[in-house]
C-alpha positions in Angstrom: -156.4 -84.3 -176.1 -152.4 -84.0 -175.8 -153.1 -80.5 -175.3 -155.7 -80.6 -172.7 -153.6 -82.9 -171.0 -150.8 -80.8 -171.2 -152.7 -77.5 -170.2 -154.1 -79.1 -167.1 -151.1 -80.8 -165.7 -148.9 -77.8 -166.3 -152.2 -75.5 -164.5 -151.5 -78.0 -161.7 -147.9 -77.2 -161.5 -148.4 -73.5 -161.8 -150.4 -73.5 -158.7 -148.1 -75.4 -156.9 -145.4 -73.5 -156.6 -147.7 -70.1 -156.9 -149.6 -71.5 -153.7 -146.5 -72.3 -151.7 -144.8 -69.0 -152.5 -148.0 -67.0 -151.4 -148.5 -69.0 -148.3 -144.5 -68.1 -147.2 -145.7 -65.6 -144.9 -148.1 -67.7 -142.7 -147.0 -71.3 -143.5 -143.7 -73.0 -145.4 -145.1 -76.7 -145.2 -146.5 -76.3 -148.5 -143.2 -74.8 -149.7 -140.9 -77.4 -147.9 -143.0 -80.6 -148.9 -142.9 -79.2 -153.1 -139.3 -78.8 -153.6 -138.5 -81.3 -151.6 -140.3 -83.7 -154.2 -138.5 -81.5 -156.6 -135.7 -82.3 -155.5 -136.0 -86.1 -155.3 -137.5 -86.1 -158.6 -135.3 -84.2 -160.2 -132.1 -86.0 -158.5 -133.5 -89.6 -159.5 -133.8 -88.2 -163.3 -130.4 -86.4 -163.1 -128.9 -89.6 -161.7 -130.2 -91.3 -164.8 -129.0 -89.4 -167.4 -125.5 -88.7 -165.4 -125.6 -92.6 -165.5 -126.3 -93.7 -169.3 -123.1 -95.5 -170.3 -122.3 -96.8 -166.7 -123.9 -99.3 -164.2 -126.8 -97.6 -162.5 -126.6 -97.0 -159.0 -128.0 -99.3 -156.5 -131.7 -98.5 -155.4 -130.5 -98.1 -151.3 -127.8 -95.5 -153.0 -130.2 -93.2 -154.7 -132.4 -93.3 -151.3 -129.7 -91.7 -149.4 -128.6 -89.2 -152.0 -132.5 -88.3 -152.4 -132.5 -88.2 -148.7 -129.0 -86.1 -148.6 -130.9 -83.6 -151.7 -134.2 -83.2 -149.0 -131.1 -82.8 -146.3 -129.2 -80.0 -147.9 -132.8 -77.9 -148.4 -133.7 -78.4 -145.1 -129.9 -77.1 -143.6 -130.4 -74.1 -146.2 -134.6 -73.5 -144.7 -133.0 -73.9 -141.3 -130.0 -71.4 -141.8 -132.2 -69.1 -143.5 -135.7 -68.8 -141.7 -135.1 -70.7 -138.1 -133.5 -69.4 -135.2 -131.8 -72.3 -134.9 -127.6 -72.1 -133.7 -125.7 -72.1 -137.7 -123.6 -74.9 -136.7 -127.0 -77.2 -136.0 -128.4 -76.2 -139.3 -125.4 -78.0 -141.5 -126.1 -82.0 -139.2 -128.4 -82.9 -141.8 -126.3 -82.5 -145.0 -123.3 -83.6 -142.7 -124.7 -86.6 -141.8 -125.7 -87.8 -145.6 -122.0 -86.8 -146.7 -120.9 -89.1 -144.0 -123.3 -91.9 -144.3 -123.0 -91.7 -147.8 -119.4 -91.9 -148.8 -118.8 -94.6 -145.8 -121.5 -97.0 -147.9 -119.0 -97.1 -150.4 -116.3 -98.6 -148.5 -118.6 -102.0 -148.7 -119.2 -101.8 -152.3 -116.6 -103.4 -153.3 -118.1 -104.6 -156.9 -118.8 -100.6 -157.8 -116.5 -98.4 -159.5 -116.1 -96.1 -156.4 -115.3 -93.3 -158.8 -117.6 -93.4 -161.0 -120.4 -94.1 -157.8 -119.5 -91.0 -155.9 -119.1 -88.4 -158.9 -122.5 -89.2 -159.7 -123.9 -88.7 -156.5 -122.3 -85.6 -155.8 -123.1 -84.4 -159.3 -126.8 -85.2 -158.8 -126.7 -82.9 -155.5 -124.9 -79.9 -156.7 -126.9 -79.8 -159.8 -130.5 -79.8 -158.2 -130.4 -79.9 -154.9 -128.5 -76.9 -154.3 -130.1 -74.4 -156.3 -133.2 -75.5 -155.0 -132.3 -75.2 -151.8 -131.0 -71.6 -152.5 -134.4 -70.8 -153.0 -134.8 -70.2 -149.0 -132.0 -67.9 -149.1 -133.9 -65.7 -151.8 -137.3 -65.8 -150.2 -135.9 -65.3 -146.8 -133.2 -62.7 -147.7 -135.3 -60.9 -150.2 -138.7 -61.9 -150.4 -141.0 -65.1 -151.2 -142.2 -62.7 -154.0 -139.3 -61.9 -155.8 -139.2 -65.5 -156.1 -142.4 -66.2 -157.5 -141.7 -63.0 -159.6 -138.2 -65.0 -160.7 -140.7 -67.9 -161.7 -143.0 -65.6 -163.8 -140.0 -64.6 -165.5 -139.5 -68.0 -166.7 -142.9 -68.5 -167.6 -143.2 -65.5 -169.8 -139.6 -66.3 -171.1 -140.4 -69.7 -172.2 -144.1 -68.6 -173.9 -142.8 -66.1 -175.5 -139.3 -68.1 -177.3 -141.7 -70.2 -178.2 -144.1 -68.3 -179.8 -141.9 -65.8 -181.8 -139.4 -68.7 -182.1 -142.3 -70.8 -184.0 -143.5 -68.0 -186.0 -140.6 -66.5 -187.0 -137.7 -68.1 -185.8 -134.8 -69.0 -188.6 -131.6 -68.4 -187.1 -130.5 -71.1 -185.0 -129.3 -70.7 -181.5 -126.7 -73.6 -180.7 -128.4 -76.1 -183.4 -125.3 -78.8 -182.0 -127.4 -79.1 -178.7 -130.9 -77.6 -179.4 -131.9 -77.5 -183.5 -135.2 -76.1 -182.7 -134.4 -73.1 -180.7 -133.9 -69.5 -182.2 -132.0 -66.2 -181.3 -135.7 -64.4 -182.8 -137.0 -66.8 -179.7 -135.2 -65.6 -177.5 -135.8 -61.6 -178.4 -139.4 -62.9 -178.0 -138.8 -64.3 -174.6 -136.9 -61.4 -173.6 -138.9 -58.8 -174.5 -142.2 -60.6 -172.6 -139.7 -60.7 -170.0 -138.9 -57.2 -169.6 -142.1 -56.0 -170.1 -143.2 -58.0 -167.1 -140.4 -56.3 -165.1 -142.0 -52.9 -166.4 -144.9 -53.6 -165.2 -144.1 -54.8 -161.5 -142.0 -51.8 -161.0 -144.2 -49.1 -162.8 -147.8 -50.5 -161.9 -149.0 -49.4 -158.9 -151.3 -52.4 -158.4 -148.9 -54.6 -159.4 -145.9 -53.1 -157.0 -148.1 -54.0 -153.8 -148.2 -57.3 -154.6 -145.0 -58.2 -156.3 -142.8 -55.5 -155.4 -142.7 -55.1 -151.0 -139.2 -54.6 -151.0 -139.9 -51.6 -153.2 -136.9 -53.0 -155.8 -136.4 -50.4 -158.1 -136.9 -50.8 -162.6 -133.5 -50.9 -162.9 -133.0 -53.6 -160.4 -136.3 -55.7 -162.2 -134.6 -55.4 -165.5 -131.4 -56.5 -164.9 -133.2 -59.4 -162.6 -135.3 -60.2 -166.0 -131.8 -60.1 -168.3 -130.1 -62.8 -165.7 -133.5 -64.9 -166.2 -132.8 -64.5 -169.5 -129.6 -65.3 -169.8 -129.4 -68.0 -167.1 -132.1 -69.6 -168.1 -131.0 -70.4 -171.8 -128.0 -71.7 -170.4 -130.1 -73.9 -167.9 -132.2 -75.4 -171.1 -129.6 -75.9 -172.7 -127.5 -78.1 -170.9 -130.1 -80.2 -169.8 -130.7 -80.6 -173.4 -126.8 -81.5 -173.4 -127.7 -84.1 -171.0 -130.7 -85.7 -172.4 -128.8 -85.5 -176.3 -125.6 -87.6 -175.1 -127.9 -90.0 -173.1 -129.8 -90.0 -176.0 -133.4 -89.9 -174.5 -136.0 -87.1 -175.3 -137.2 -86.4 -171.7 -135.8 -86.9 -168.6 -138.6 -88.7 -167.4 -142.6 -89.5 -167.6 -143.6 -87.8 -164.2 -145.4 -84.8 -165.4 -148.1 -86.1 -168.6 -147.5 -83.8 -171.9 -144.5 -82.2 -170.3 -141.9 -85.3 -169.5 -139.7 -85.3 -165.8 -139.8 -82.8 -163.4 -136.1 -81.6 -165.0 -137.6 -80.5 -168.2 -139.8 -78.2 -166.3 -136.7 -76.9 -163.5 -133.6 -76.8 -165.7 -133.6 -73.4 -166.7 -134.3 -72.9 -162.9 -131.3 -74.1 -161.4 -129.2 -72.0 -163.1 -131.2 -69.1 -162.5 -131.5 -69.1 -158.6 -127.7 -69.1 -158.6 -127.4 -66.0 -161.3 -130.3 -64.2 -159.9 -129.0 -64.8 -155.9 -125.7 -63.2 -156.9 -127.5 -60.2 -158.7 -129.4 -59.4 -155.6 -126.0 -59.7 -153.5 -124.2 -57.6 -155.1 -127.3 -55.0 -155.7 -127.8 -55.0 -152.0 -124.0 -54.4 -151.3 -123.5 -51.3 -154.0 -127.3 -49.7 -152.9 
């Protein structure tokens, strides 16, 4: 039933974010309104774990810094794909930097150190790669994104196939016993043979591939996932080890917080926004 369960809620996030990527084009409510609640998710459990051996913040102090993650993706959507003036698109994040560090003044229980460092820890870590996702489907395309997300997908399948089947050398056993270097050759080579495939199939290329990216350009993408993406699992599983807790969270049945499903993704919109900077600037 576990599985089921698992299958089914996982489907549910698949077509999510698969939905609001296709939809780009003609409508970005979809897109807005789901990493938006990944990002207050994913801040409230990052808050947590940030928190374990301290005093956890007070609930009107989360609010804001949910509100000031949902405030940094919307300066980034409105940088990236509005017409609005640049200096209009930073007031929202401005106004939560401002709001929220002049709160602290009148907490004069809280450790203001301690306070702020986790709020601004929180943010960085995943509201801003998640709002760099508007700069890579505006700049590039809404499917190079969703091809950045099958990436991951394959990548995680396939480590954990090969890693269960034949997987004996460990890969940091300190953080993460269970995870192989065989898993990751599995991962990787389901990886690049996706990228293969968008470049090389014809079918494929229409739908994926507008911008016409060349094989080169989709392997090295699929190499950052790689790379990137390990790193991302891994520190999260940093996090959860020295808070001692298992998941990050209960949100998602059979699959734990909405960070156990996005932390190899916020180190991989960084990775993979610099590989297609510095593609674009050399091409």
């Amino acid at each position: 039933m576990n599985i089921v369960k698992r299958a089914l809620f996982g489907g549910i996030y698949v077509a999510l974010i698969v939905a609001a990527l296709l939809l780009w084009e003609t409508s970005k409510i979809l897109f807005l309104i789901l990493f938006s609640c990944f990002v207050v998710f994913g801040m409230l459990e990052a808050s947590r774990l940030l928190n374990h051996d301290g005093k956890p913040l007070p609930k009107l102090l989360q609010s804001i810094d949910c509100a000031g993650g949902v405030a940094l993706l919307l300066s980034f959507f409105a940088y990236y794909c509005t017409g609005l003036p640049h200096g209009l698109c930073l007031v929202p994040v401005s106004l939560y930097l401002l709001l929220r560090l002049t709160l602290q003044l009148y907490l004069a229980e809280r450790n203001a150190i301690a306070d702020v460092r986790q709020s601004l820890a929180s943010l960085l870590y995943v509201a801003l790669p998640l709002a760099m996702l508007c700069s890579l489907a505006s700049k590039f395309s809404p499917q190079v994104v969703l091809c950045l997300f099958i990436f991951l997908w394959l990548y995680d399948t396939g480590a954990f196939l090969v890693g269960c089947a034949i997987g004996k050398h460990r890969l940091f056993e300190r953080i993460s016993p269970k995870k192989s270097w065989e898993g990751v050759g599995g991962g990787a080579a389901a990886v690049i043979a996706a990228a293969i495939v968008i470049a090389c199939v014809d079918a494929v290329c229409q739908l994926l591939n507008p911008q016409d990216m060349s094989l080169d350009s989709w392997i090295a993408m699929g190499l950052v996932v790689v790379v990137a993406g390990t790193l991302g699992d891994l520190f999260e599983s940093l996090l959860k080890r020295t808070a001692g807790v298992k998941d990050s969270g209960n949100l998602i049945p059979g699959h734990g917080g909405i960070l156990d499903r996005i932390d190899s993704l916020l180190f991989v919109v960084p990775a993979v926004l610099i590989l297609l900077e510095v593609i674009a600037s050399i091409q």
